[in-house]
C-alpha positions, 0 to 999 in steps of 0.5 A: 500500500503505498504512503500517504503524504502525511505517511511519508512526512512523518517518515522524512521527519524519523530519518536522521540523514536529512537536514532541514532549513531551520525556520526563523524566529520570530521578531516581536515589534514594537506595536500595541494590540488593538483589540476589542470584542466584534460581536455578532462573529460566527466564523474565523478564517485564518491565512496560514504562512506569516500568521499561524506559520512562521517561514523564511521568506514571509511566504510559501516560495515556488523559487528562491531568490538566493541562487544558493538555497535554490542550487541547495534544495534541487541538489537534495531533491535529484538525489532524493529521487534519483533522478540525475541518471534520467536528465541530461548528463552534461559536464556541470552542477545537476542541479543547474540544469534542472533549474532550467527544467524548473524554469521550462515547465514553469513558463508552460504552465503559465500558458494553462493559467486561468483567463483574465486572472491577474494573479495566477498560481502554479500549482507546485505538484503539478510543475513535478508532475510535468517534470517526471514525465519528460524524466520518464522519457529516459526511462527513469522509474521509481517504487510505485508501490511505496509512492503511489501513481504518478500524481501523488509521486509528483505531491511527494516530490513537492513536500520534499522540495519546498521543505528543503527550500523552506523552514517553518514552524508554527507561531507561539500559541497557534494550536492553542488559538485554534482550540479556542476558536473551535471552542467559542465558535465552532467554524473556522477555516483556512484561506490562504496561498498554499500548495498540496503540501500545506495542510501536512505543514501546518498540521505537523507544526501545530502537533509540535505544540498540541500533540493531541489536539483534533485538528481535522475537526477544528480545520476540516477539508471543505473549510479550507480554500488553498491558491494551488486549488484555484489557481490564483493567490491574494490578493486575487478575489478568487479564493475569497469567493470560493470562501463566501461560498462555503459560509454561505452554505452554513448560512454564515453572511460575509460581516459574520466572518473574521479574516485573520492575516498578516498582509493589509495588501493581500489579506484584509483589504479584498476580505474588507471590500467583499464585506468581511471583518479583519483582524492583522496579526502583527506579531512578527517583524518579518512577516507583517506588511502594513504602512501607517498610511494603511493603518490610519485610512479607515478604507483599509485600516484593519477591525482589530490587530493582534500581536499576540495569537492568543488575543483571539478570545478577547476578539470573539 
């Protein structure tokens, strides 16, 4: 039977042969909160890297800037998966050339992107996908029956890669703030720029805090709405439609629902100008974006902010 990606994650996690970016700490700034009660609240929606995760970089990246994390985590990911017998074997760093592959199959996909979307998302398990195929063609193979078919080989991939690209981990108080929101209210969702390995991310960080804690229930499938699903990232209106959708079909209006992010720009100011209230968690210097021009103009300044997660119960 082969893994799933939550299996082969916590099997990555049990190997002591891999090294892993560590995730950033935290820098706290220097900024009050503004919190006070919203009433009338029947749904809390999360962004998740930059406000329940914390990530170098501020957010989920598809390529690295730094050639040398990027030259570093293709070079983990051919070895991983064997896959430099497959490419084409010319004198030099493999990982170069699959750079180039990355490149090639990226510029592809933005071909397929959704019409008229400003915005567009490449969803990343399907850019390994196109990348094993043209890999197939010189006969590379792998264990089907511990990685699946080729599409969830493909999602395997994409953990891997952005794990290697990445370090995150989840922000103090995290788990403990989704407890109580399940508690208070009882609906909450996560809306938010993400790919196929994200909810193993967040999940597993959020058991490095509370091990025991029922996260499917507090966070559960039809509550969550990622980029790579449709294909477009914030501020594309995109995922904030498809949110409204789903509180609708629990008959939750769109003032009756808190969007918690940590970006004005791409979080609160579509969530604010589709109805919703916001909350801006600025808890971390590395990762808010909010000018005082955004804070002061009431068309975009945010319903609440939080510098501290755990401030979420004195909101609800």
């Amino acid at each position: 039977m082969p893994l799933t990606l939550e299996q082969y994650a916590e099997q990555l996690a049990s190997r002591r042969d891999l090294h892993w970016p560590a995730p950033p700490d935290p820098e706290p700034i220097k900024a009050k909160p503004h919190v006070k009660r919203l009433p009338g609240l029947r749904a809390v929606i999360w962004n998740v890297y930059g406000t329940l995760l914390s990530i170098s970089g501020g957010s989920l990246l598809l390529q690295h800037a730094n050639d040398f994390v990027m030259e570093v985590a293709l070079e983990k990911t051919i070895h991983e998966f064997k896959m430099w017998k497959a490419m084409t074997r010319k004198p030099g760093n493999p990982a170069h050339y699959m750079r180039l592959m990355l490149n090639n199959v990226i510029d592809e996909l933005k071909f397929t992107s959704i019409k008229g979307e400003k915005f567009p998302e490449i969803a990343t398990d399907q850019v390994w996908l196109a990348i094993l195929k043209k890999l197939m063609q010189n006969e590379y193979t792998y264990m089907v029956s511990q990685m699946g078919a080729l599409d969830e080989y493909a999602q395997k991939i994409a953990y891997f890669y952005h794990a290697s690209l990445q370090g995150v981990a989840a922000y103090p108080g995290a788990a403990r703030a989704l407890y109580a929101v399940n508690e208070q209210l009882g609906w909450q969702g996560i809306m938010a720029d993400g790919q196929c390995c994200s909810w193993v991310q967040l999940k597993r960080q959020l058991q490095e805090q509370e091990p025991a804690m029922a996260y499917e229930t507090f966070l559960p499938a039809e509550h969550r709405c990622w980029s790579f699903q449709c294909l477009g990232r914030k501020p594309s209106e995109r995922l904030f439609r498809i949110m409204l959708n789903k509180l609708s079909d629990s008959g939750i209006e769109p003032e009756q629902a808190l969007h918690v992010g940590s970006s004005i720009e791409r979080d609160l100011i579509p969530a604010k100008r589709l109805g919703m209230r916001t909350a801006l968690f600025a808890g971390d210097k590395n990762t808010i974006q909010a000018t005082n021009e955004q804070l002061r103009n009431p068309d975009t300044r945010p319903d609440v902010m939080l510098t501290a997660l755990a401030q979420i119960t004195d909101v609800l």
